[in-house]
Structures are given as C-alpha cells and as structure tokens.
Backbone and ligand atoms as CSV (ligand in chain L), in Angstrom:
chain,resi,resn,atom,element,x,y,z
A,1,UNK,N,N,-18.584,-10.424,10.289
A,1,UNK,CA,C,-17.157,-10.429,9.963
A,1,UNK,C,C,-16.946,-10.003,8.505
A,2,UNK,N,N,-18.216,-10.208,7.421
A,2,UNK,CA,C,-17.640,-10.241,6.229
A,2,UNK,C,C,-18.222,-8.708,5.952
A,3,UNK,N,N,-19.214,-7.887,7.011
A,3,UNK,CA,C,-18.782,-6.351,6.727
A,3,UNK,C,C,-17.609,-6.025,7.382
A,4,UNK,N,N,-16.865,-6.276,7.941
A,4,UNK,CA,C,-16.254,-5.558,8.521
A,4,UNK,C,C,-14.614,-5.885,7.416
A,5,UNK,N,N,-14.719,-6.771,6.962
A,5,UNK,CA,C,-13.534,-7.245,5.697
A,5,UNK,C,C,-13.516,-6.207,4.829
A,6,UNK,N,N,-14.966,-5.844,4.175
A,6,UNK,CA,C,-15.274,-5.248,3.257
A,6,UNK,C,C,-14.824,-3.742,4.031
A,7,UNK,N,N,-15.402,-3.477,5.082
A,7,UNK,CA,C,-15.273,-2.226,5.097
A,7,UNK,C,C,-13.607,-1.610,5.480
A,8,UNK,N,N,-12.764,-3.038,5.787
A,8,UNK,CA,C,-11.245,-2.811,5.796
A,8,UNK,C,C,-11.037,-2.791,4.554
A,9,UNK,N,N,-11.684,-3.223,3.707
A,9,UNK,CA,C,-11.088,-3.549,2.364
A,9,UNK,C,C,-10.920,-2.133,1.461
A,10,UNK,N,N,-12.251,-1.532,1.705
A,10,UNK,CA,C,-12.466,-0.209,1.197
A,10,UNK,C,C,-11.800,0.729,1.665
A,11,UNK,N,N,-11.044,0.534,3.639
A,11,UNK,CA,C,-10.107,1.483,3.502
A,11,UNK,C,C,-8.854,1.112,3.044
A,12,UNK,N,N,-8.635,0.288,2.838
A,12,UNK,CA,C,-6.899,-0.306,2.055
A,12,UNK,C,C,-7.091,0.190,0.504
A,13,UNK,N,N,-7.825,0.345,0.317
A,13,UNK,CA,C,-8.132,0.636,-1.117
A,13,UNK,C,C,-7.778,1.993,-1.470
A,14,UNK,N,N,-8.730,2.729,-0.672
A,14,UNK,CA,C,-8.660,4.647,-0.162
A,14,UNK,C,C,-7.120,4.516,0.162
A,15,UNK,N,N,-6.556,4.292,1.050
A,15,UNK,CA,C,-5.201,4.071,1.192
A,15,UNK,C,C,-4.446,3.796,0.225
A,16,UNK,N,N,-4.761,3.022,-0.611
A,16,UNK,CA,C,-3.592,3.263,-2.286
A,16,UNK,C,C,-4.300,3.734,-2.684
A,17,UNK,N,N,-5.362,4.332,-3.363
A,17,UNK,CA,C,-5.593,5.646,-4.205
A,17,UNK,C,C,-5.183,6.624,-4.007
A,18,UNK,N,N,-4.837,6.972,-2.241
A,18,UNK,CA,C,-4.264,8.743,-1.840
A,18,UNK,C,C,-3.138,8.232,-2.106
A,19,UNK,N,N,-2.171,7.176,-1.530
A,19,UNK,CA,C,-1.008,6.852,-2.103
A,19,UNK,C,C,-0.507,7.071,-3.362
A,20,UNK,N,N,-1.148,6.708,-4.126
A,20,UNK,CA,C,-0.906,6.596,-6.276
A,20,UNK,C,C,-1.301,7.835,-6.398
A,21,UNK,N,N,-2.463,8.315,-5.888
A,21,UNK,CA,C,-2.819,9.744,-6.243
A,21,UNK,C,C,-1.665,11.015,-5.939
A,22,UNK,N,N,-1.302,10.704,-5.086
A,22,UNK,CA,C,0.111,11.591,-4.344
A,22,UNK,C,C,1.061,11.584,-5.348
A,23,UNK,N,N,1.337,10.495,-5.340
A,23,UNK,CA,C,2.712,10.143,-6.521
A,23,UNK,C,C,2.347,11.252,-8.031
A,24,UNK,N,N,1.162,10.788,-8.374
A,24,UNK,CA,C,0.879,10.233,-9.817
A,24,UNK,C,C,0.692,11.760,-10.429
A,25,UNK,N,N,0.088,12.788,-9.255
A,25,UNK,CA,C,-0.384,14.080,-9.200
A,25,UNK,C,C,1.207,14.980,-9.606
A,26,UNK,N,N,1.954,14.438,-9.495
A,26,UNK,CA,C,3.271,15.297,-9.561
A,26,UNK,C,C,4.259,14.774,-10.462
A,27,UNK,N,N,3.928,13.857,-11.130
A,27,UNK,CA,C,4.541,13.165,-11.986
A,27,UNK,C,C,5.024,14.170,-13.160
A,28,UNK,N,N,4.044,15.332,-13.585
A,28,UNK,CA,C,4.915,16.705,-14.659
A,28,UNK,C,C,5.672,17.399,-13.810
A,29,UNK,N,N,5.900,17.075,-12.848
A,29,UNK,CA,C,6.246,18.742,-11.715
A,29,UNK,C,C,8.006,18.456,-11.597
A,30,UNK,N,N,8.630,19.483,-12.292
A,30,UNK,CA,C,10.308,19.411,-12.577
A,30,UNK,C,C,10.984,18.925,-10.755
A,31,UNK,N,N,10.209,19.473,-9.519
A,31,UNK,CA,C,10.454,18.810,-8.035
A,31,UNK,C,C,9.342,18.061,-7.523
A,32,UNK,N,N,10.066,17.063,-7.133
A,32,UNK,CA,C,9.004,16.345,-6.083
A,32,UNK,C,C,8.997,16.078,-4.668
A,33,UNK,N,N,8.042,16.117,-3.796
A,33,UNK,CA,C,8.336,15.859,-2.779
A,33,UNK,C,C,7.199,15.101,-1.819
A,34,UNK,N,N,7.480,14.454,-0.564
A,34,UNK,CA,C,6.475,13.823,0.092
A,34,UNK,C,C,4.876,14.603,0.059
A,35,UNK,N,N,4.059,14.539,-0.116
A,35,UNK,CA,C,2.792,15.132,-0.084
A,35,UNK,C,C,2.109,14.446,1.436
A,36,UNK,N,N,0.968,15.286,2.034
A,36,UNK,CA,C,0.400,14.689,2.955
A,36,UNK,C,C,-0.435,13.355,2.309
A,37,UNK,N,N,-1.338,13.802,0.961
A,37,UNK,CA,C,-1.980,12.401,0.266
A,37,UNK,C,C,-0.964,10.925,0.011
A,38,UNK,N,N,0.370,11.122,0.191
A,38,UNK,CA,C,1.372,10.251,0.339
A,38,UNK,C,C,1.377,9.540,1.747
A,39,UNK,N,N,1.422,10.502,2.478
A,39,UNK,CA,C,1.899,10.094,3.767
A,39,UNK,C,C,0.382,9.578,4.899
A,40,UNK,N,N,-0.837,9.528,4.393
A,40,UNK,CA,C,-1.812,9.260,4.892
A,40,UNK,C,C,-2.524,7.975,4.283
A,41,UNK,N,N,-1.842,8.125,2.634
A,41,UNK,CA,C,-2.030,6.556,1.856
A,41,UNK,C,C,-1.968,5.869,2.699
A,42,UNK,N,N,-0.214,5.883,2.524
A,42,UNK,CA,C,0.352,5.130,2.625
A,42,UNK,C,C,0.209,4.188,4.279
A,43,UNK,N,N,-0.143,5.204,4.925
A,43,UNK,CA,C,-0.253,4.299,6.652
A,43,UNK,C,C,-1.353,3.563,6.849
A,44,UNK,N,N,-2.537,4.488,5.645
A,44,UNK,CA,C,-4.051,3.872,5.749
A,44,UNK,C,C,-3.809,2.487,5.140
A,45,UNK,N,N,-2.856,2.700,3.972
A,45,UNK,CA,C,-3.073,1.141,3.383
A,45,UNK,C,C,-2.368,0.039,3.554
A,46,UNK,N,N,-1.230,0.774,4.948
A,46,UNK,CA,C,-0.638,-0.688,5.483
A,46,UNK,C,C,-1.934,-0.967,6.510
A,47,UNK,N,N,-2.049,-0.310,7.558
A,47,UNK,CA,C,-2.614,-0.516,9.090
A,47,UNK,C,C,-4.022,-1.279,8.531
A,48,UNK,N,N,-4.815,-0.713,7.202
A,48,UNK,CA,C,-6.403,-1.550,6.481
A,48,UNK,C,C,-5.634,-3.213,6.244
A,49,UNK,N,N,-4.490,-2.967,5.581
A,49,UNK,CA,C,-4.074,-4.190,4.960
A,49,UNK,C,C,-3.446,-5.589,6.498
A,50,UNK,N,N,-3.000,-4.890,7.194
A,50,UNK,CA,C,-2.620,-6.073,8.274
A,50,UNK,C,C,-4.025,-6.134,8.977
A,51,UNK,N,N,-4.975,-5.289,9.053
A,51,UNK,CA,C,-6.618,-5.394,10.059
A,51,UNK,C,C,-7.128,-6.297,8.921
A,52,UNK,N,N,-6.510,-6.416,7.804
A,52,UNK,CA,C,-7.436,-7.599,6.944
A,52,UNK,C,C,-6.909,-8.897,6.784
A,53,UNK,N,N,-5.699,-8.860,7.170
A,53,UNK,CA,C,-4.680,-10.185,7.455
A,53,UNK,C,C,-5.358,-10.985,8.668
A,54,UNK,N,N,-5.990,-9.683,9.867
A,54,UNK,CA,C,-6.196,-10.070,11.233
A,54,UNK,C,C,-7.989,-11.084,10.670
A,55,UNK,N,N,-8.538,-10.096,9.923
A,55,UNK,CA,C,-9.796,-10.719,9.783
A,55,UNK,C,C,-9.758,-11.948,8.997
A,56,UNK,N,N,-9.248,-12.049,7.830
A,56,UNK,CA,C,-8.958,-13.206,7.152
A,56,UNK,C,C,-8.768,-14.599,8.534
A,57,UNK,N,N,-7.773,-14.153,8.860
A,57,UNK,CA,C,-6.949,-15.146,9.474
A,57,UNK,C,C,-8.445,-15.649,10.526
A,58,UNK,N,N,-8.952,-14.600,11.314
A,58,UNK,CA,C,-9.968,-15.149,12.267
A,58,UNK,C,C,-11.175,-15.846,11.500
A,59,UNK,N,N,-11.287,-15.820,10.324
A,59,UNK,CA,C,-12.317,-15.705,9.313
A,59,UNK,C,C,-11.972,-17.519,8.795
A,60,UNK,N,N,-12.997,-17.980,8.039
A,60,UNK,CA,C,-12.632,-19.486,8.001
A,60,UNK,C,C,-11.565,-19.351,6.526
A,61,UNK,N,N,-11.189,-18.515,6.394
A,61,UNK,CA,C,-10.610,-18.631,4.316
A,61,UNK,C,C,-8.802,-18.274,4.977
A,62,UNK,N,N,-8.150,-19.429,4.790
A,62,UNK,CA,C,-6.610,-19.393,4.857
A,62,UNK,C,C,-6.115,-18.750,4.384
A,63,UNK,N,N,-4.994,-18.328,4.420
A,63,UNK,CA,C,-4.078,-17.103,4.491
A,63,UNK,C,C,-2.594,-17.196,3.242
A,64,UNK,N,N,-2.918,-16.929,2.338
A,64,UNK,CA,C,-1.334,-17.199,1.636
A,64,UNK,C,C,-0.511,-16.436,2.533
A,65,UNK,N,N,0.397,-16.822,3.007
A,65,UNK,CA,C,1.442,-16.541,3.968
A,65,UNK,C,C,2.597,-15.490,3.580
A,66,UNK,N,N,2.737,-16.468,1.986
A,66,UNK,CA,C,4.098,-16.051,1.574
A,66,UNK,C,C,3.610,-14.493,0.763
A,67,UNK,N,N,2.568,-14.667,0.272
A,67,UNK,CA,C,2.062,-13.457,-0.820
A,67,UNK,C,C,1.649,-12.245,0.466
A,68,UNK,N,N,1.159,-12.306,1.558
A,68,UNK,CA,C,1.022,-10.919,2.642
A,68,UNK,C,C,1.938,-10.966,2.869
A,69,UNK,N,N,3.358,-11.821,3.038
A,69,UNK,CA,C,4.414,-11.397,3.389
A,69,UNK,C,C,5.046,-10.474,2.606
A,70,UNK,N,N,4.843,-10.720,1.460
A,70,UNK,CA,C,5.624,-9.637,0.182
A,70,UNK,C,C,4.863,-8.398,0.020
A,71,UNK,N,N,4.052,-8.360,0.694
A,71,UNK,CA,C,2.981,-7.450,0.769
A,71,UNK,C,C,3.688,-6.393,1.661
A,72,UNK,N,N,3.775,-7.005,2.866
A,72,UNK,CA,C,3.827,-6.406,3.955
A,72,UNK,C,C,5.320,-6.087,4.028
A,73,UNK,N,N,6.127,-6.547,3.173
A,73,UNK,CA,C,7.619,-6.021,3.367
A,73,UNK,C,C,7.418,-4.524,2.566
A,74,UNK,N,N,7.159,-5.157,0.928
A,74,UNK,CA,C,6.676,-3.118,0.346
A,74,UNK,C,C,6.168,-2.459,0.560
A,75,UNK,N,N,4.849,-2.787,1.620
A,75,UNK,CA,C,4.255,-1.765,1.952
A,75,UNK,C,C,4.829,-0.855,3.297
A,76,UNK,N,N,5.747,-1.406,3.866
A,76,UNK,CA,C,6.576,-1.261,5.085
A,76,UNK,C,C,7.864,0.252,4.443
A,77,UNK,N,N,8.178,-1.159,3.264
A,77,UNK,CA,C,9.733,-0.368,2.846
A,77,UNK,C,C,9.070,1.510,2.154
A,78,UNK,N,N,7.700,1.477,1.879
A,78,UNK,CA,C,7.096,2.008,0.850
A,78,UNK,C,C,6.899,3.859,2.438
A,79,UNK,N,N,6.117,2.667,3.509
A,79,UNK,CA,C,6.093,3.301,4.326
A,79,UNK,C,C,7.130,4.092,5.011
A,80,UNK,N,N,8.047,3.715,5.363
A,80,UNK,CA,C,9.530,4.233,5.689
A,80,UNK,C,C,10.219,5.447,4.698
A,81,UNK,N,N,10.429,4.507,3.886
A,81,UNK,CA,C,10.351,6.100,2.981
A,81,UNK,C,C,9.941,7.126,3.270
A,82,UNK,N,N,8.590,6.932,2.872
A,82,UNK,CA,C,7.885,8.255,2.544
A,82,UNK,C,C,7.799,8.728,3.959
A,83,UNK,N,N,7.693,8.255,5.347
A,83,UNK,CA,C,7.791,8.978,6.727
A,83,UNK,C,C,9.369,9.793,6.659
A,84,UNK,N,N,10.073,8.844,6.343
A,84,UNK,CA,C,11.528,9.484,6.221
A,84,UNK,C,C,12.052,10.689,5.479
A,85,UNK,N,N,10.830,10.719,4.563
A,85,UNK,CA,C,11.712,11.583,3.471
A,85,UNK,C,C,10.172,12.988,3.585
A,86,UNK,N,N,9.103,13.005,4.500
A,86,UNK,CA,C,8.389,14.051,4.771
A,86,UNK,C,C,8.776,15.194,4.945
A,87,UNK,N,N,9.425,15.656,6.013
A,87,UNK,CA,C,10.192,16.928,5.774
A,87,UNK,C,C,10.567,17.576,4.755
A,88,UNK,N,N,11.814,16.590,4.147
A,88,UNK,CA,C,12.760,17.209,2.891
A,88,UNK,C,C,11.572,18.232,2.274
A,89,UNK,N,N,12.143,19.218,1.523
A,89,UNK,CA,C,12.157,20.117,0.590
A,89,UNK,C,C,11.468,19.440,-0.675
A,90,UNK,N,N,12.180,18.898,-1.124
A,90,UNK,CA,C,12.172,17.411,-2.316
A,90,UNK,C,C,13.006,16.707,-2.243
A,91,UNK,N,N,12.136,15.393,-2.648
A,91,UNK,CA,C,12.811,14.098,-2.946
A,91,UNK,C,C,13.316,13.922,-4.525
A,92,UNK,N,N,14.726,13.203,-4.500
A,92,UNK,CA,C,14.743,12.990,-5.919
A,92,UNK,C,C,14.066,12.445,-6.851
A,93,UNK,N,N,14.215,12.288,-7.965
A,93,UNK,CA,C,13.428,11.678,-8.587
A,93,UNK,C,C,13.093,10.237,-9.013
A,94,UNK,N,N,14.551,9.575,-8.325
A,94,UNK,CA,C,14.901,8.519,-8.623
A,94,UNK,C,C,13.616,8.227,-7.546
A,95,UNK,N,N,13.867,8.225,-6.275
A,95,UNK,CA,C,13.029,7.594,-4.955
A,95,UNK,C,C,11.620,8.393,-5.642
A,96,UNK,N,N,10.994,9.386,-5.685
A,96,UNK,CA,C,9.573,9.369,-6.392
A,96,UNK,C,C,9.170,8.135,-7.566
A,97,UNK,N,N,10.394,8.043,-8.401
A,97,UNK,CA,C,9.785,6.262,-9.321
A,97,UNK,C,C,9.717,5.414,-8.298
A,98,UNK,N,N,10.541,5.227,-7.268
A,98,UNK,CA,C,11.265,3.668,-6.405
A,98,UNK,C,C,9.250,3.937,-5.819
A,99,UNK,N,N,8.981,4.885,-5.244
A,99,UNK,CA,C,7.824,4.960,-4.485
A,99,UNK,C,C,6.537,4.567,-5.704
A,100,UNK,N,N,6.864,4.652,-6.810
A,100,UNK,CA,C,5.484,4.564,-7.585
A,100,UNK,C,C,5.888,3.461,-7.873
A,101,UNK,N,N,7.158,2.809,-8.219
A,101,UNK,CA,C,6.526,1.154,-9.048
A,101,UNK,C,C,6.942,0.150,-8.061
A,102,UNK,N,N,6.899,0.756,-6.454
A,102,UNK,CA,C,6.435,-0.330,-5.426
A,102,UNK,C,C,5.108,-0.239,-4.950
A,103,UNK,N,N,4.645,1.246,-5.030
A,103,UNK,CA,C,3.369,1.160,-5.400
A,103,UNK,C,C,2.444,0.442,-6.129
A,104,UNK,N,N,2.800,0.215,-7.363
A,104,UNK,CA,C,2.341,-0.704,-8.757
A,104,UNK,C,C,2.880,-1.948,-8.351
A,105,UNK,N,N,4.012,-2.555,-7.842
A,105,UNK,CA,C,4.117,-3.552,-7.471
A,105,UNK,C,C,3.396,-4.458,-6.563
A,106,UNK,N,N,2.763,-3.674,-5.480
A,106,UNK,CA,C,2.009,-4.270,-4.317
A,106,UNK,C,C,0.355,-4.315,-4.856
A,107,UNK,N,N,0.165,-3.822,-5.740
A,107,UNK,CA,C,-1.212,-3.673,-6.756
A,107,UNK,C,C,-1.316,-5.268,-7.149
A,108,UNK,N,N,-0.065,-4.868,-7.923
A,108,UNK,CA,C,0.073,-6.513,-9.019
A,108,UNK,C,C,0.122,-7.693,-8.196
A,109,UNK,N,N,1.150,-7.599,-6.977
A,109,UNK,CA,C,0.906,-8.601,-6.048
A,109,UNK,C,C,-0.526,-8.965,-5.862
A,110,UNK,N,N,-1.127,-8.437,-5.191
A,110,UNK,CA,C,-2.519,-8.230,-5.241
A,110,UNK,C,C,-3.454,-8.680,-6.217
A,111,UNK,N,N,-3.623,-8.451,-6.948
A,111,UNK,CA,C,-4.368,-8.617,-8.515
A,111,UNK,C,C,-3.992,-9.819,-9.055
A,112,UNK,N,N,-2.772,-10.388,-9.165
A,112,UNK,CA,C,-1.764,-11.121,-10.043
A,112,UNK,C,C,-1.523,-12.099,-9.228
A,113,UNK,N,N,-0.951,-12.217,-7.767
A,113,UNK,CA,C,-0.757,-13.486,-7.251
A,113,UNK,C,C,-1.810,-14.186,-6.757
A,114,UNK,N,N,-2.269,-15.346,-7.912
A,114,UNK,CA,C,-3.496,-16.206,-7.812
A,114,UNK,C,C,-3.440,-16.986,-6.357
A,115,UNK,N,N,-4.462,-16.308,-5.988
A,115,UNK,CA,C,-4.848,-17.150,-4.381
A,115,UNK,C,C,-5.333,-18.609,-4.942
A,116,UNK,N,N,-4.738,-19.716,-4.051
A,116,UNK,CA,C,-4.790,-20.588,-3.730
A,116,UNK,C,C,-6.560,-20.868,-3.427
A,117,UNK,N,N,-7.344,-21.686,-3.617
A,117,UNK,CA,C,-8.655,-22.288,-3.220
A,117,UNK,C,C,-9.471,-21.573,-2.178
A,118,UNK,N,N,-10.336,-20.364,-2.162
A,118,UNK,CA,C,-10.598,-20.266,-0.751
A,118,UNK,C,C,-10.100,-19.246,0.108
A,119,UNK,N,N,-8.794,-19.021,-0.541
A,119,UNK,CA,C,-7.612,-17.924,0.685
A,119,UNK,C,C,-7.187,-16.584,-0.261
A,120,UNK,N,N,-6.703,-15.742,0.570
A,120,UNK,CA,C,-6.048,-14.294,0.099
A,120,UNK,C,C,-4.525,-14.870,-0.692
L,1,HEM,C1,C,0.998,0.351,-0.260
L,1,HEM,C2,C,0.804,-0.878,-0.113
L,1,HEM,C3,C,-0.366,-1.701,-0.621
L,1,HEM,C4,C,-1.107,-1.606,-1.775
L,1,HEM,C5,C,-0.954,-0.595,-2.881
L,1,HEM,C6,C,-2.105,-2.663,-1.731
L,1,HEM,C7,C,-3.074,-2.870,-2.720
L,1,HEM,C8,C,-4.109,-3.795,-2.611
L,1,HEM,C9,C,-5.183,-3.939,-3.587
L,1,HEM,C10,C,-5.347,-3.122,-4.854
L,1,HEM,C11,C,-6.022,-4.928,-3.119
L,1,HEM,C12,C,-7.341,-5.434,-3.765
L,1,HEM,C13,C,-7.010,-6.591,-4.625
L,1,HEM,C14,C,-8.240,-7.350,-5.038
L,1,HEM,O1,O,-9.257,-7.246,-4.342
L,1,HEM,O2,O,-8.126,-8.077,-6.006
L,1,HEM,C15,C,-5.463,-5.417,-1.885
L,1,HEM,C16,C,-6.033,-6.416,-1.131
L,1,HEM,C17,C,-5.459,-6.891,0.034
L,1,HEM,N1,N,-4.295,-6.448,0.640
L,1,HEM,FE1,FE,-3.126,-4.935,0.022
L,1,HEM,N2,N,-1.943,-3.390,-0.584
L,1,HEM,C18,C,-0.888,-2.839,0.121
L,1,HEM,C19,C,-0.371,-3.258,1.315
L,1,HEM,C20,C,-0.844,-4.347,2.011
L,1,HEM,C21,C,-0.281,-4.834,3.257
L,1,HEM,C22,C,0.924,-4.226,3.980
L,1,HEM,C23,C,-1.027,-5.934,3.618
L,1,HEM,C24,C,-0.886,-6.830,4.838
L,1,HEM,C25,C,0.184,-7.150,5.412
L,1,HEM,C26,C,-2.061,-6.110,2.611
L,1,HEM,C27,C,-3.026,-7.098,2.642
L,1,HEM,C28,C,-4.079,-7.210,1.757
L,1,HEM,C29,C,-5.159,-8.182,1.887
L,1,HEM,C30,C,-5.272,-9.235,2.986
L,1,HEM,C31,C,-6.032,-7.982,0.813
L,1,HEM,C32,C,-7.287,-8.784,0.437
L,1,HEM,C33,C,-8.422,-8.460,1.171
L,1,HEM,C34,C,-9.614,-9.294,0.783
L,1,HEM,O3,O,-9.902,-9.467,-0.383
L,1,HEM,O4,O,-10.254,-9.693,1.743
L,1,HEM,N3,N,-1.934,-5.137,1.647
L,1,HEM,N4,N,-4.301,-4.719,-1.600
C-alpha cells in the first residue's frame, strides 16, 4: 500500500509541475491561453490526489477531512476552468493569475496545513 501512495504521490506531484509549468511558461507572453501542459496537470493532479485520499483512507493514518476538502474544491474550481476555457484563443489575464495563485494556493494548503498526529 505504501508503494502504491508513493507512486500516487509522484503522480500528483507531475500533475502540479505540468500544471505550474503551463502557467508559469507564459507568464512574459503579452496573450495567454489554456496549454495542453495545463490541461493534463491539472486532471493528473486532481484524479493522483483523490486515488491518494482513497489510499490514505484504506491505509491505517486518518484523514484531515476538512484540509482534502479545500483541496478538492480548488483543485475542482482550478479544473473547470481550465477544461472550460481550452478552446478559447486566449484567456485573460486576470483568470491566467486566478489559475496560478490557486495553483500556489493548493501547494500551501499542502505544505502549510499542519496534519494532525499520524494523518494527511
Ligand atoms: C491542482 C491541485 C493540487 C495541487 C497543486 C496539489 C499539490 C500537492 C502537493 C505539492 C503535495 C505534497 C505535499 C507534501 O508532501 O508535503 C500534495 C499532497 C497531497 N494532496 Fe494535493 N494538490 C492538488 C489537488 C489535490 C486534490 C484535489 C486532492 C484530493 C482531493 C489532493 C490530495 C492530496 C493528498 C492526500 C496529499 C498527500 C499525500 C501523502 O503524503 O500521502 N490534492 N498535493
């Protein structure tokens, strides 16, 4: 169980690097728009991130509830977006920030919200 965490873990990971990498790659560029490294992050690092909710949970180490929940709402809202806005030509610039510092937000969640004894 605890390769198979790891090896979800490493793709949730790959999944926000093409994510941030997408963003972060166009950050000089006067237009922006959905990239495929956006749109493949971003699904890799919800679908890794709930298969690690699934393992946790089967796994003996409890679950902060409330912290994957906040997880799983930005990475959702993060997801929608960027499926939504694939097509377009370009996206403004406003929604290219909204997409990078919920990006950075679900990091910090991550990093920053101190797990409880034992649990995610
Ligand atoms: C784009 C959205 C997301 C980003 C950028 C992101 C980022 C990260 C990062 C950087 C870590 C490693 C943190 C560390 O090891 O200290 C992590 C771990 C984790 N994430 Fe996410 N995450 C995202 C979405 C989600 C979603 C939607 C879920 C589940 C609903 C989720 C569940 C988890 C879990 C359970 C771990 C811990 C795994 C473990 O250590 O066993 N993540 N996430």
């Amino acid at each position: 169980m605890e390769i198979l965490r790891l090896v979800l873990l490493l793709l949730h990971l790959l999944g926000f690097a093409a994510l941030f990498g997408g963003l972060l790659a166009q950050a000089r560029l006067p237009e922006k728009r959905v990239n495929d490294l956006m749109r493949d992050g971003a699904g890799t690092a919800v679908l890794a991130g709930l298969a690690l909710v699934g393992v946790l949970e089967a796994g003996d180490g409890d679950v902060d509830h409330a912290k994957v929940g906040v997880k799983l709402v930005v990475g959702v809202v993060i997801l929608v977006l960027v499926m939504a806005n694939l097509r377009k030509e370009r996206i403004p610039q406003g929604l290219w920030a909204l997409l990078l510092l919920l990006t950075v937000a679900n990091v910090a969640v991550a990093v920053f919200w101190s797990p409880v004894h034992g649990s995610y």
